[in-house]
Every structure is written in C-alpha cells, then in structure tokens.
N, C-alpha and C positions, 0 to 999 in steps of 0.2 A: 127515690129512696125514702125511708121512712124514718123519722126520728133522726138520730143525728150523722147521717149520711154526710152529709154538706162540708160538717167538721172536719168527718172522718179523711173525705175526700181532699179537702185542702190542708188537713197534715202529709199527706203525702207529697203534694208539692214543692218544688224546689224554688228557692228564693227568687231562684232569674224568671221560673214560669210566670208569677203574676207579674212581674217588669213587663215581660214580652206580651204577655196576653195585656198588658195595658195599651201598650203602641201597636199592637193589632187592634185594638176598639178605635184609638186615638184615631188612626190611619184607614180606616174601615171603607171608607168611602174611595179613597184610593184603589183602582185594580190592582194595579202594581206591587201593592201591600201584602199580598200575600206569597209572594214571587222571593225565593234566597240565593243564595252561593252553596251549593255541598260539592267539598274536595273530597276525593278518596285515595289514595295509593295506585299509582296506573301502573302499566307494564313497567319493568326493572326498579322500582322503584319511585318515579316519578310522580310529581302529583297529578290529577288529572281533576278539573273544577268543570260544573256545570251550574247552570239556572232549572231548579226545579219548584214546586207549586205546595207550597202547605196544603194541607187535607185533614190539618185537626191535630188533637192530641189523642194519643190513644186513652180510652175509657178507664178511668181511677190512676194513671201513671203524670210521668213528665217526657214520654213518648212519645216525640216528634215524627207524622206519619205523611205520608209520599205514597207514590200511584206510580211506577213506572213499567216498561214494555219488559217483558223478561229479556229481552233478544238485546236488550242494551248495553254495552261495556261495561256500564258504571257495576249491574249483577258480577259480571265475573268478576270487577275489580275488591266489590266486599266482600264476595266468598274469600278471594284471594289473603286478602289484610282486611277485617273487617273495622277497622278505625276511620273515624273520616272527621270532618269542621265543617260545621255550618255558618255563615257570613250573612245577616240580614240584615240592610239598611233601609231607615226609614228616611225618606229625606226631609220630610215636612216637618219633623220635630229634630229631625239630626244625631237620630239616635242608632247605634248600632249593635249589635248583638252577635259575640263571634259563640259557637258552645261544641266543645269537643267532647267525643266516647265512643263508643262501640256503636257497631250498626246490624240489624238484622235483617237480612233478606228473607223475607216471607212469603212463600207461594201455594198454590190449592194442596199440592204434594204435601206440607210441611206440617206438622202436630197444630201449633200453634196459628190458630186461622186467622190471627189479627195480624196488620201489617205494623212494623216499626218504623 
C-alpha cells in the first residue's frame, strides 16, 4: 500500500489483535503456537470444541482465518448457529486469549472468496 496504508490498516484493528499478534511473534518459534480451541453449538444445543490451526488474519480485518474439510461437523454446526469462542493458550508466557462472535463459512460456491 502506498502512503498511509499502514495507518489505515491498524485503525481498523481491534485492541485484542495487536495483544494476540504479540504472543504469536512472542511464541513464534513454538509449533504449537499457532494451534487454538474453537467451540461451536453442536447438535441440540450442545457445545462441541475442537483444535484447529490459525492461517492468518484476513487481509485489512480482525478476521480470524481456518482451513477446514467441508465434510466436517464443525460446517453444519456454523451454518446451524453461526456463533462460536475461540480459547488460545500460550504456555511459555501464560497467556491466554478466549474471543467470541459470529463465524462465516466460506466456500468456492459463496460471493465472498475469502475465508473467515
């Protein structure tokens, strides 16, 4: 970006991303570091948690982005209730980061070709 891009780009951030984008640097060297908790609303109500793999932030957002199989519950689960929490622990600083809101499932079908 040209001129003041940079600015532009970290007003839009939210207080917690530069936290968490620090104990991802911090942690870097860690595999494991990039590894979280996401809950979602599973069949009748219930919660359902898994370990899934950061893969960035989406481009100019604070849009936390994931890589999963289409064929896997957790899809029907967001279509269903799309609300979920994410649970990241770092253990070498002992920091932890829980962050709830909505979730978009994004697929080649969908308008929007970036993943959430």
């Amino acid at each position: 970006m040209a001129g003041g891009g940079a600015a532009a780009a970290s007003a839009l951030s939210s207080p917690w991303r530069a936290l968490l984008q620090r104990a991802l640097d911090a942690n870097a060297h860690l595999r494991h570091s990039t590894y979280f908790q996401l809950a979602t609303v599973g069949a009748g109500g219930r919660p359902a948690n898994r370990t899934v793999v950061f893969r960035g932030f989406q481009e100019h957002s604070d849009k936390i982005q994931i890589n999963t199989d289409a064929r896997s519950n957790k899809i029907g689960e967001i279509r269903n209730c799309p609300f979920g929490e994410i649970c990241w622990y770092f253990a070498d600083s002992w920091e932890q980061f829980r962050i709830s809101g909505s979730i978009d499932a994004i697929d080649g079908s969908s308008a929007d070709s970036e993943i959430h």
